[in-house]
C-alpha positions, 0 to 999 in steps of 0.5 A, spaced: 634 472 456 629 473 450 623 468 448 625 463 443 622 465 436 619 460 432 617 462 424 610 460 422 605 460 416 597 458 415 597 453 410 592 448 406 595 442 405 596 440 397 592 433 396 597 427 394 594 427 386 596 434 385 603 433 388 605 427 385 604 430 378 607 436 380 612 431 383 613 428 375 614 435 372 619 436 377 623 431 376 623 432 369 625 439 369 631 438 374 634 434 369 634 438 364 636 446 369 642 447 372 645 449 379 641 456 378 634 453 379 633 451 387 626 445 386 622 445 392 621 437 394 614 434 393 612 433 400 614 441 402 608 444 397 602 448 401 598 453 399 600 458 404 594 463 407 598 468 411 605 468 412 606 471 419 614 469 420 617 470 426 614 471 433 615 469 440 614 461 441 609 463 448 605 466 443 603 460 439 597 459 443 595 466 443 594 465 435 591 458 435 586 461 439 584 467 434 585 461 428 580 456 431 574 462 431 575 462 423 569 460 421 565 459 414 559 457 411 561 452 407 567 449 404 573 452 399 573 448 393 579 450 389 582 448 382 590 446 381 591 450 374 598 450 369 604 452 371 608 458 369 612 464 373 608 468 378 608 476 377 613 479 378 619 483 373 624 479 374 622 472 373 624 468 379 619 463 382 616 457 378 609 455 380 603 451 379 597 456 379 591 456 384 584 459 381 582 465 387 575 464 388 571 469 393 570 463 397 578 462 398 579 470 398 574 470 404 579 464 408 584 468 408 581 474 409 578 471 416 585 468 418 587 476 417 582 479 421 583 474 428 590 475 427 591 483 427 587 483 434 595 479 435 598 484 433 600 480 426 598 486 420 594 484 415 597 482 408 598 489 404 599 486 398 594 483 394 593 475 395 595 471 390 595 464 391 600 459 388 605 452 389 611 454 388 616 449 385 623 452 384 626 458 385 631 461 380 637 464 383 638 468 375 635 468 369 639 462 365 634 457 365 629 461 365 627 460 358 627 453 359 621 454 364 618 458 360 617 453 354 615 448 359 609 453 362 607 454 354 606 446 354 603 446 360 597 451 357 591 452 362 590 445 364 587 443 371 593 438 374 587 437 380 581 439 384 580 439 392 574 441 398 577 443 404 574 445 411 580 445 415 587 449 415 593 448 418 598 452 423 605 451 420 612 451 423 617 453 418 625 450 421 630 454 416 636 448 415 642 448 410 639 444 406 632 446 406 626 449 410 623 443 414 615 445 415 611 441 421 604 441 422 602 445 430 595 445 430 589 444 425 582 447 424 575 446 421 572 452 419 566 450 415 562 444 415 564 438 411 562 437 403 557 433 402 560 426 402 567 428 403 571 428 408 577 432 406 581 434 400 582 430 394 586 429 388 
């Protein structure tokens, strides 16, 4: 009998102020959208690192260990900014944007590197950070979306420092994906009178 599997992602939390407003927009909009446009609820939005998916639930402690040892010397700070569809040819996910400094780039080039002694492979496609807020499953409204990102412009919705991340777990129901926070570690020293992410 095989090991149980269980889905796992690396995250940064999102701090309450930035999903609140993002949790405003979205009530708005869903009034607005139909059937077509799937809304992630405000609680489940995370800045996801690495997407690792599914492994074997032994293998959990393998991969906290290798996360504990990430290690930068000073926190990320990171600017929530508009909101608009992420690349892609066809548009199908709306999300808030996420400035990719080198600071965050290297976080997530260090998660990447002490997983793939793991056996988890490193990331092919280039990283690019978002919030995702809904999911199109056609096109039908999406010039209502797109209207609402040039409304939106470039405005900053909210600003945080971070020296922790966190290990995820991912439970896929029928009404949605279900996220638990396994494991969390520091990996700079804290900003000077901070003592996590804020709004």
């Amino acid at each position: 009998m095989s090991d149980p599997q269980i889905r796992l992602f690396v995250a940064l939390e999102v701090p309450a102020g930035v999903r609140a407003a993002l949790g405003e927009v979205a009530a708005r909009l869903r009034t607005q959208t139909g059937r077509s446009v799937r809304w992630v609820h405000p609680e489940n939005l995370h800045l996801t690192l690495k997407f690792i998916g599914e492994v074997e639930a032994n293998k959990k402690g393998a991969i906290e260990g290798a996360l504990s040892a990430v290690r930068l010397h000073e926190p990320v700070v990171i600017s929530f900014r508009g909101i608009g569809y992420i690349r892609h040819p066809q548009p199908r996910v709306f999300a808030a944007g996420v400035e990719p400094t080198p600071a965050l780039r290297g976080l997530v080039a260090g998660i990447e590197s002490a997983l793939v002694p793991l056996g988890i492979p490193a990331e092919s496609r280039e990283f690019f950070p978002h919030l995702t807020l809904a999911r199109l499953k056609s096109g039908e409204d999406a010039a209502l979306l797109r209207g609402e990102a040039r409304k939106s412009g470039a405005d900053e919705i909210g600003r945080a420092a971070y020296h922790e991340f966190d290990l995820m777990q991912s439970t896929l129901r029928p009404d949605g994906a279900v996220y638990t926070r396994l494991a969390r570690f520091p990996f700079a020293p804290p900003a000077a009178g901070t003592s996590g992410a804020a709004a």
